[in-house]
N, CA and C atoms as a LAMMPS dump frame, in Angstrom:
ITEM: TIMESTEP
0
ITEM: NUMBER OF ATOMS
468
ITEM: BOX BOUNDS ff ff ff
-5.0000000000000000e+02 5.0000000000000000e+02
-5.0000000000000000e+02 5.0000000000000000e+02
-5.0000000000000000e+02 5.0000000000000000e+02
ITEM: ATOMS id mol type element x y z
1 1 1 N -360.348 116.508 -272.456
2 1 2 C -359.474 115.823 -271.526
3 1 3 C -359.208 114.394 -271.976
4 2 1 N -360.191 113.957 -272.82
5 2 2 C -359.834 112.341 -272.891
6 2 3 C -358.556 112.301 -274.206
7 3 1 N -358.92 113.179 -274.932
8 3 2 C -357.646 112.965 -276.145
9 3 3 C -356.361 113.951 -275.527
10 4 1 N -356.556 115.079 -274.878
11 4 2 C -354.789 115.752 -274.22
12 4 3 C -355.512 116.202 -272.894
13 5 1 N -355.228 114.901 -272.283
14 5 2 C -355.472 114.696 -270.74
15 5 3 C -354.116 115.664 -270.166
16 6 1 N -354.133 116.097 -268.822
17 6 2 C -352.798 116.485 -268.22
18 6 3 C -352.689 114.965 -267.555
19 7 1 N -350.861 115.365 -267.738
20 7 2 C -350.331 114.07 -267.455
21 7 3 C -349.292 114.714 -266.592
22 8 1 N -348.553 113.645 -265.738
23 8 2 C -347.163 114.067 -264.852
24 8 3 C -346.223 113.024 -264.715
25 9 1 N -345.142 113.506 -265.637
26 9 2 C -344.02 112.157 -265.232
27 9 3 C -342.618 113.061 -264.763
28 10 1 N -341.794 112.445 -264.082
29 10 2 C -340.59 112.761 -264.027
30 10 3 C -339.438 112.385 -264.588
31 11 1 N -338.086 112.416 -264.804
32 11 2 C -337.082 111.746 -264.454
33 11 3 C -335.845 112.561 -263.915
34 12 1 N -335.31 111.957 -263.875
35 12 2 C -333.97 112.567 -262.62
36 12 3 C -332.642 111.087 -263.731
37 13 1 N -331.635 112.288 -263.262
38 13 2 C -330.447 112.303 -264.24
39 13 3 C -329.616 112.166 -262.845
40 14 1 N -328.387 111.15 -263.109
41 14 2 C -327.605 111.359 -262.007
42 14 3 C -326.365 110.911 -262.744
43 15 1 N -325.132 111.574 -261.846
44 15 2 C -323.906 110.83 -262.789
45 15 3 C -323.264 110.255 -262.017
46 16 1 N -322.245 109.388 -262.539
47 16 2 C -321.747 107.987 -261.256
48 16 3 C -321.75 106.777 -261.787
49 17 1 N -321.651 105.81 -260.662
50 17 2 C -321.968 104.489 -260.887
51 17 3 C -323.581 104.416 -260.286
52 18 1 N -324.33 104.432 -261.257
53 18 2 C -325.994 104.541 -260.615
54 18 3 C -326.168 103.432 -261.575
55 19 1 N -327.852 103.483 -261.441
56 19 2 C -328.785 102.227 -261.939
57 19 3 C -329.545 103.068 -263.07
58 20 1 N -329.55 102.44 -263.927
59 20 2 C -330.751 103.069 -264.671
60 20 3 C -330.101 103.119 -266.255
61 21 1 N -330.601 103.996 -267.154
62 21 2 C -329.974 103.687 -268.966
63 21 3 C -329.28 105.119 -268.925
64 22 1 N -328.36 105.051 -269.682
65 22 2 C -327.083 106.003 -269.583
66 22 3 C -327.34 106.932 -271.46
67 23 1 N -327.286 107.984 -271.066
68 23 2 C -327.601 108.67 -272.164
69 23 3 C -326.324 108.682 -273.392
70 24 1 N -326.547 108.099 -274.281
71 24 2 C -325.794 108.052 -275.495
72 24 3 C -325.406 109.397 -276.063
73 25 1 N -326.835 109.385 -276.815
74 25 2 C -326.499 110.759 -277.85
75 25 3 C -327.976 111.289 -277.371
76 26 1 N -328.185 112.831 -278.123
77 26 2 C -329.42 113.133 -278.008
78 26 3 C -329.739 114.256 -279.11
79 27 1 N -330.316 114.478 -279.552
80 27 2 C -330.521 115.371 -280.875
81 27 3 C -331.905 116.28 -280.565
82 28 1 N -331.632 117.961 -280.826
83 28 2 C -332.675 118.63 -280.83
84 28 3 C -332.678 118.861 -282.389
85 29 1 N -333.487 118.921 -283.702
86 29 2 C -333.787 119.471 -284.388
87 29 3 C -334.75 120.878 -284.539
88 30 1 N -334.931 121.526 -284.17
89 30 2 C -335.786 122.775 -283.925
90 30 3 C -336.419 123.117 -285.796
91 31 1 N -337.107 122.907 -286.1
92 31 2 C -337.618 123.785 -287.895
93 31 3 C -337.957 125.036 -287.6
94 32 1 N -336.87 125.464 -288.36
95 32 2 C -337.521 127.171 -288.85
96 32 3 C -338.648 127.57 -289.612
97 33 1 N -339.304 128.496 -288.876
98 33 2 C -340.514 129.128 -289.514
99 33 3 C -341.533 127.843 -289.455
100 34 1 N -341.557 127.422 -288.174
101 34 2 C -342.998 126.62 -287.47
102 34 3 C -343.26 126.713 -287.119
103 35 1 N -343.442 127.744 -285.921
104 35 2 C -344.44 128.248 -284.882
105 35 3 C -345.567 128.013 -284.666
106 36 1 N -346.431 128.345 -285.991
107 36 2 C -347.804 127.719 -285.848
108 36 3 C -347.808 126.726 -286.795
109 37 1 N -347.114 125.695 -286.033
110 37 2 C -347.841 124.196 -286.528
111 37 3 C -348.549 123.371 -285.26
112 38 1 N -347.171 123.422 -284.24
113 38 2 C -347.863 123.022 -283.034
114 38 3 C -347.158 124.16 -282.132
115 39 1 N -347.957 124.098 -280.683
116 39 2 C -347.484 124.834 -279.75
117 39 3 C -348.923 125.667 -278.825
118 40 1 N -348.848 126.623 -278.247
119 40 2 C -349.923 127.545 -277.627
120 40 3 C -350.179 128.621 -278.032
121 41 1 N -351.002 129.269 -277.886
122 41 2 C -351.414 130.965 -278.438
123 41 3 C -352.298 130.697 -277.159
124 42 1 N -351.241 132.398 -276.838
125 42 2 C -351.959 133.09 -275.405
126 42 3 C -353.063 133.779 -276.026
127 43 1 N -353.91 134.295 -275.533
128 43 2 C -354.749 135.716 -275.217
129 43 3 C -355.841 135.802 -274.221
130 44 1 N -356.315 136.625 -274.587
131 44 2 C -357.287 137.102 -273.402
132 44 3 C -358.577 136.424 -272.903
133 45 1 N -358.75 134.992 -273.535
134 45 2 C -359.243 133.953 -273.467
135 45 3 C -359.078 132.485 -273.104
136 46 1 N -357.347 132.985 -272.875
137 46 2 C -356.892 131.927 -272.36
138 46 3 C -355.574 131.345 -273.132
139 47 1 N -355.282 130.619 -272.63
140 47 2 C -353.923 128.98 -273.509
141 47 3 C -354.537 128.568 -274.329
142 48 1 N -354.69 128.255 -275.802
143 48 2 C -355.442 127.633 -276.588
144 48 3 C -354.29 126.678 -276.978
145 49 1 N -354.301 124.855 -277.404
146 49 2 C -353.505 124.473 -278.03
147 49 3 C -353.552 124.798 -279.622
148 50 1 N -352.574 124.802 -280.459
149 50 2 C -352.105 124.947 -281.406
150 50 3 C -351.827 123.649 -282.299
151 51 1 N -352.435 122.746 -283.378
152 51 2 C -352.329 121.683 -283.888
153 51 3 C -352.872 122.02 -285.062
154 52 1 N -351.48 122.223 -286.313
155 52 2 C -351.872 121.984 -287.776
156 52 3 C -352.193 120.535 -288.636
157 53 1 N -352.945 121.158 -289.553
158 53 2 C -352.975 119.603 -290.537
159 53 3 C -351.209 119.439 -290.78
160 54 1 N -350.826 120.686 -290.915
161 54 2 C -349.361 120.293 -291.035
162 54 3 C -347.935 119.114 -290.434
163 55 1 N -348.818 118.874 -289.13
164 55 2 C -348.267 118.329 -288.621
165 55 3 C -347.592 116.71 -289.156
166 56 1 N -348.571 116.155 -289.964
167 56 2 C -348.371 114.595 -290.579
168 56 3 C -347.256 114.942 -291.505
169 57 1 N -347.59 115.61 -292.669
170 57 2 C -346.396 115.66 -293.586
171 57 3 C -345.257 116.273 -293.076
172 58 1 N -345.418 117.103 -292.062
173 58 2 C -344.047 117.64 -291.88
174 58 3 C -342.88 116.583 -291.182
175 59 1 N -343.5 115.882 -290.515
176 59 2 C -343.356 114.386 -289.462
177 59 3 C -342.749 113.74 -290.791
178 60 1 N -343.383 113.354 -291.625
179 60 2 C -343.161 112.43 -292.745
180 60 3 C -341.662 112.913 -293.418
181 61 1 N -341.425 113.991 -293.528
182 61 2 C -340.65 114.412 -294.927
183 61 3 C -339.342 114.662 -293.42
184 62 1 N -339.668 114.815 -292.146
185 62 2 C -338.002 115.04 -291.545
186 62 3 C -337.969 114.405 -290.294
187 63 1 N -338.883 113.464 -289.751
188 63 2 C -338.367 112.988 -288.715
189 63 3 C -337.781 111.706 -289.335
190 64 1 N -337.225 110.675 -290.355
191 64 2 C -336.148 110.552 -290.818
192 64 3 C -334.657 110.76 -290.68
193 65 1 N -334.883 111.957 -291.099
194 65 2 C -333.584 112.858 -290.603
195 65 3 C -333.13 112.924 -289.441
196 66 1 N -333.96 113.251 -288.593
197 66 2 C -333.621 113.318 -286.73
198 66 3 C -333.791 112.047 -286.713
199 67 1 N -334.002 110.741 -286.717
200 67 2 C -333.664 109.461 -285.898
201 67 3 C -332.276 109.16 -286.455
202 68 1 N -332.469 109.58 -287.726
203 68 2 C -330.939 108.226 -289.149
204 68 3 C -330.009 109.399 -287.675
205 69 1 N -329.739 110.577 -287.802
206 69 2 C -328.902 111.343 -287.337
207 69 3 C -328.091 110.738 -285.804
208 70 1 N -329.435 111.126 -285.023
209 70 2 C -328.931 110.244 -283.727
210 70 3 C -328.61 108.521 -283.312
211 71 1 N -329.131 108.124 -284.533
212 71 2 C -329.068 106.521 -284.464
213 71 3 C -327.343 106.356 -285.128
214 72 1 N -326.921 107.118 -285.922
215 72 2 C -325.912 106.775 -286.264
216 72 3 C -325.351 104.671 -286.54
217 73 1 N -326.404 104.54 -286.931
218 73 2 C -325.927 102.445 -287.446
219 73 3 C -326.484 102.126 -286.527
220 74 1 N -327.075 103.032 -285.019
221 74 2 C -327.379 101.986 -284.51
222 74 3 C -328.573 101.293 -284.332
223 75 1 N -329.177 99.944 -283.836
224 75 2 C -330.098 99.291 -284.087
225 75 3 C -331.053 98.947 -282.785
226 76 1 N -331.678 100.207 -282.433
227 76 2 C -332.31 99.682 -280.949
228 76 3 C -332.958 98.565 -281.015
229 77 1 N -332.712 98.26 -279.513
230 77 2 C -334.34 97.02 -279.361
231 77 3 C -335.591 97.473 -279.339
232 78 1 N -335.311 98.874 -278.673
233 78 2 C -336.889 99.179 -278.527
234 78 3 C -337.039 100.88 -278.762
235 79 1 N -337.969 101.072 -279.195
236 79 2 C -338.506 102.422 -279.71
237 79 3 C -339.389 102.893 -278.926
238 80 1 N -338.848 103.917 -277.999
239 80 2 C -340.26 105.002 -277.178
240 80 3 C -340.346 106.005 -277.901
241 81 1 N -341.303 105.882 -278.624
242 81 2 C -341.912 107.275 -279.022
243 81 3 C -343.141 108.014 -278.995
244 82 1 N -343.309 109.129 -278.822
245 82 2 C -344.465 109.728 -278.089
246 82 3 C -345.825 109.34 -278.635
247 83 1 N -346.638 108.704 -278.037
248 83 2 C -348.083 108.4 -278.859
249 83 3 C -348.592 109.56 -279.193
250 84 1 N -348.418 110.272 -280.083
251 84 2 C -349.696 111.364 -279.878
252 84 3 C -350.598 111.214 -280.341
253 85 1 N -351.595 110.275 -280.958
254 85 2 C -352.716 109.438 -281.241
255 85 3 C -352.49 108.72 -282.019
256 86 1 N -353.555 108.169 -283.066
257 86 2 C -353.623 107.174 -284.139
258 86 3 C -352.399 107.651 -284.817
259 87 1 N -353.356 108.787 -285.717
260 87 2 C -352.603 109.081 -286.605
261 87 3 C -350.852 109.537 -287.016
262 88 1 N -350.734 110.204 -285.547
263 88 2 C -349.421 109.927 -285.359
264 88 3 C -348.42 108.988 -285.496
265 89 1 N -348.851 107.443 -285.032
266 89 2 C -348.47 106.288 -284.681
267 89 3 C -348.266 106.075 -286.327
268 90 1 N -349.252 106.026 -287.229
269 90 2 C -349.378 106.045 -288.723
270 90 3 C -348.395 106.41 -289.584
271 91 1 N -348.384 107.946 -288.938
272 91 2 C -347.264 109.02 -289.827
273 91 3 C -345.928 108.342 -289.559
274 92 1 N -345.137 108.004 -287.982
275 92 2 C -344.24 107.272 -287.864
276 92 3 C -343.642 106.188 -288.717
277 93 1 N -344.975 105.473 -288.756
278 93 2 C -344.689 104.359 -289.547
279 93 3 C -344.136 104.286 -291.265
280 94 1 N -344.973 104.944 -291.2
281 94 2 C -344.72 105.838 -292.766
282 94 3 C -343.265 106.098 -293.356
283 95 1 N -343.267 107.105 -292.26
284 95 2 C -341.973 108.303 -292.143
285 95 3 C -340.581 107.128 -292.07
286 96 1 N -340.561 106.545 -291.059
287 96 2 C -339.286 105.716 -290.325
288 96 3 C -339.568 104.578 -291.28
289 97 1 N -340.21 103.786 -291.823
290 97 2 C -340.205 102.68 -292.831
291 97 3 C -340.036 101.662 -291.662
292 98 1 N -341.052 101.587 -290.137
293 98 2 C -341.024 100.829 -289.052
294 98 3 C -342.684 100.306 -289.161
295 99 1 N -342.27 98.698 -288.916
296 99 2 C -343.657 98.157 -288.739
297 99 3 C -344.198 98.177 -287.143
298 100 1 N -345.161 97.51 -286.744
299 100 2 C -346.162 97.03 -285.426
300 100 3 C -344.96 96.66 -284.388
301 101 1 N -343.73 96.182 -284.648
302 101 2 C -342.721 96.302 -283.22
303 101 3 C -342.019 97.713 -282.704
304 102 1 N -342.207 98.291 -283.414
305 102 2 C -341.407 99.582 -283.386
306 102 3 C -342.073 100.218 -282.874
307 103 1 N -343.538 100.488 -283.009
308 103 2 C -344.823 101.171 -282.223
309 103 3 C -345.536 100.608 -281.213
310 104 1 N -345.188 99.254 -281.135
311 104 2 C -346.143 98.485 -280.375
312 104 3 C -345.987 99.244 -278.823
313 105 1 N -344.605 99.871 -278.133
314 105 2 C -344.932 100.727 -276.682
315 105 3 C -345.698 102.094 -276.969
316 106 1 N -345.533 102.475 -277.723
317 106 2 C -346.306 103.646 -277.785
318 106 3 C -347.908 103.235 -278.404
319 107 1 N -347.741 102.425 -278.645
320 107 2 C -349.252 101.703 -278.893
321 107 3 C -350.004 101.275 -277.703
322 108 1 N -349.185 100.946 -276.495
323 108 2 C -349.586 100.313 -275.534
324 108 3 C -349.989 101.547 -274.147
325 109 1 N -349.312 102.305 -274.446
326 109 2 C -349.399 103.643 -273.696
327 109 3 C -350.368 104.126 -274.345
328 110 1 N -350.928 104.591 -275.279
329 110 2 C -351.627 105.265 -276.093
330 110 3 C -352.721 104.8 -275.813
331 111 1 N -353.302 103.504 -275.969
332 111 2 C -354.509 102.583 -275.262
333 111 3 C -355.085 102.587 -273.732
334 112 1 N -353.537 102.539 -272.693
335 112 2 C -353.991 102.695 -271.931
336 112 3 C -354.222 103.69 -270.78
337 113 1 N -353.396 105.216 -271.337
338 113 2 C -353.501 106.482 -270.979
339 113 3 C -354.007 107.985 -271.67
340 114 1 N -354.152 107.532 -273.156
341 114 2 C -354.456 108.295 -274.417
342 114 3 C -352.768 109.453 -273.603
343 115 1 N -353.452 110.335 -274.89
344 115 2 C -352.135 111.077 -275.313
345 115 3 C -351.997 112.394 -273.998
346 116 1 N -350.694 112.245 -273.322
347 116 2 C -351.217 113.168 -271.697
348 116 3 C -350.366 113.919 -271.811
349 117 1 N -350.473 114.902 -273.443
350 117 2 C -349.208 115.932 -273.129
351 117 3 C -347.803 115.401 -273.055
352 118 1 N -346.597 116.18 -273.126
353 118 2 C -345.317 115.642 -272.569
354 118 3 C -344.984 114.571 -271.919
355 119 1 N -345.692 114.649 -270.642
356 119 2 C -345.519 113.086 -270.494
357 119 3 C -345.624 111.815 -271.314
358 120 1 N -347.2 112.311 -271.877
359 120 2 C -346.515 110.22 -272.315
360 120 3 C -345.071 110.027 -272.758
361 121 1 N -343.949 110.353 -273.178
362 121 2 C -343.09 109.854 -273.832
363 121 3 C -342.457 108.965 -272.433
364 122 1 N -342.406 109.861 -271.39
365 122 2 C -342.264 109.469 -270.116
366 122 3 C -342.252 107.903 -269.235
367 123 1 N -344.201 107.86 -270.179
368 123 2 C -344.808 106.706 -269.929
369 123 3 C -344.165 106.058 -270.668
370 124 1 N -344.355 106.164 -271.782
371 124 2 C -343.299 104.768 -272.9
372 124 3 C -342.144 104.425 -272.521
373 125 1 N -341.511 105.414 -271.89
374 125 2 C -340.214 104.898 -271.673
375 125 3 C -340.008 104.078 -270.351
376 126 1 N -341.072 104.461 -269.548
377 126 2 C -341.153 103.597 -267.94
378 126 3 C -341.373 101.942 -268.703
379 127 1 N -342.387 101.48 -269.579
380 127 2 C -342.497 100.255 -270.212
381 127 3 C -341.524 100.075 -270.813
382 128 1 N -340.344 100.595 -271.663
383 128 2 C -339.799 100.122 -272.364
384 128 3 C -338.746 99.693 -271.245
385 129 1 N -338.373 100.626 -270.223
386 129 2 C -337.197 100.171 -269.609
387 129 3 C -337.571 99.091 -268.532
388 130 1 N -338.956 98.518 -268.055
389 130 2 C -339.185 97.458 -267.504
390 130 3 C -338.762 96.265 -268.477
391 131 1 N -339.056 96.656 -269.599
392 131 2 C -339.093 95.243 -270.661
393 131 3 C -337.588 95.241 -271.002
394 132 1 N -336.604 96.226 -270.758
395 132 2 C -335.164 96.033 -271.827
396 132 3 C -334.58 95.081 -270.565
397 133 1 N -333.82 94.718 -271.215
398 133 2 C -332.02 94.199 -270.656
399 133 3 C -330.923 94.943 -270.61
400 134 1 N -329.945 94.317 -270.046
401 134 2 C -328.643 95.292 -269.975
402 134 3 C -328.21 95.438 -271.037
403 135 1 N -327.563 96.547 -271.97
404 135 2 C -326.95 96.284 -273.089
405 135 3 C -328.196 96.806 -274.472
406 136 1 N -328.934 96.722 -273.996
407 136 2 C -330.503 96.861 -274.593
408 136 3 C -330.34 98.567 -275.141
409 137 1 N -330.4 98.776 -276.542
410 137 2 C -330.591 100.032 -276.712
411 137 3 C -332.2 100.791 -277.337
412 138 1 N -331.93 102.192 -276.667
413 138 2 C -333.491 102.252 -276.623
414 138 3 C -333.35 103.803 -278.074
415 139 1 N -334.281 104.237 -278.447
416 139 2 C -334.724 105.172 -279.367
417 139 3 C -335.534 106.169 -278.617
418 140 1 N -335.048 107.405 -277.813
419 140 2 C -336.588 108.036 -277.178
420 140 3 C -337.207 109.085 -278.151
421 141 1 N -338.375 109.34 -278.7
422 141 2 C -338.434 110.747 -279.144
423 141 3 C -340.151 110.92 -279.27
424 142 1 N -339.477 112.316 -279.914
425 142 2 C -340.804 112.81 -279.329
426 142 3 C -341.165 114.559 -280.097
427 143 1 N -342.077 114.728 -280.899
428 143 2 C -342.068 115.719 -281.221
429 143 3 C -342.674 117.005 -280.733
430 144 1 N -342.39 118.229 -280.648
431 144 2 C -342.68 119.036 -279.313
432 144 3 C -343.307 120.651 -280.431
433 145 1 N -343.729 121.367 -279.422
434 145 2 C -343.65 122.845 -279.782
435 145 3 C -342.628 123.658 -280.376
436 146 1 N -343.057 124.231 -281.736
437 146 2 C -341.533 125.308 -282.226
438 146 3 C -341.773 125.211 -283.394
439 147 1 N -341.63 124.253 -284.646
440 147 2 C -342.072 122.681 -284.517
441 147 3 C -340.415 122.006 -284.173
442 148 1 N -340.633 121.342 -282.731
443 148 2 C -339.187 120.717 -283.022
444 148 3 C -339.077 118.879 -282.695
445 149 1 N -338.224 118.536 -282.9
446 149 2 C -338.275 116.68 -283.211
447 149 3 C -336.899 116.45 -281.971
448 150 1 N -337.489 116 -281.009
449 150 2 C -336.404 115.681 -279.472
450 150 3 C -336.126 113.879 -279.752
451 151 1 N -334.847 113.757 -279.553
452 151 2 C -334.997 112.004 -279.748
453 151 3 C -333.243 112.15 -278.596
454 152 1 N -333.465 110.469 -277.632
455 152 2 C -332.224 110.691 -276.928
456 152 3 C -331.892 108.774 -277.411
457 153 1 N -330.58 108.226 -277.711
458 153 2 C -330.351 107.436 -277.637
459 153 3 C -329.646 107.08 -276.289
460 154 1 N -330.748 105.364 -275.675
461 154 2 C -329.994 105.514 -274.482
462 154 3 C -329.487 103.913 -274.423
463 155 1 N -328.757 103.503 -273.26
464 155 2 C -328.537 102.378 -273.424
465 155 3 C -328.539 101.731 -271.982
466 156 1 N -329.217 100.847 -272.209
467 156 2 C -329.672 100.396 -270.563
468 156 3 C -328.726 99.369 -269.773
């Protein structure tokens, strides 16, 4: 529980003249033939999580690809991306050619909730959008089960 605590966040989507960051772009990448890198295996023992060594290099060599894609030139202020521990935070850094500002919310979530499943990205993004301004563009992502790489550009 202390390293994949259950966690619970929401959000709610509305269209209009509302309050809140307005969804830009958003990119699913899904990789073929990843199944078991991350994800669950049922059986008769239960939900087991699913976490390969695979996971770092595969992060490294294409989540690249899924940010340059949805970023299209552009230059957020701030980067929510999912803590999923140290090493994660590492591989990012790596991968994206981003120093200690680029991680520092998911650094800060990561410290003070460890990694809670789906949600944290949730959490990062509740801090990032206290800290942005109007006009302020954000980076969300987050890598999930399949193996797939979720990222939404938003703009607050």
């Amino acid at each position: 529980a202390v390293l994949f605590g259950d966690g619970a966040a929401a959000a709610g989507a509305a269209g209009g003249d509302t309050r809140g960051p307005r969804i830009l772009r958003t990119r699913s990448l899904l990789l073929e033939n990843t199944a078991d890198i991350m994800g669950w295996r049922f059986g008769s023992d239960g939900m087991r999580l699913v976490l390969s060594e695979q996971i770092g290099p595969l992060l490294r060599s294409r989540l690249r690809e899924a940010v340059d894609g949805i970023l299209e030139g552009t230059r957020p202020a701030f980067w929510a991306l999912h803590p999923g521990g140290r090493r994660i935070l590492e591989t990012y850094a790596q991968a994206l050619g981003r120093g200690e500002r680029e991680l520092e919310w998911a650094r800060r979530a990561l410290a003070r909730s460890g990694n809670v499943a789906s949600a944290s990205a949730l959490f990062v993004l509740a801090d990032v959008l206290a800290a942005a301004r109007p006009g302020d563009a954000v980076l969300l992502a987050a890598p999930g089960p399949g193996f797939a790489l979720e990222s939404a550009l938003l703009a607050c």
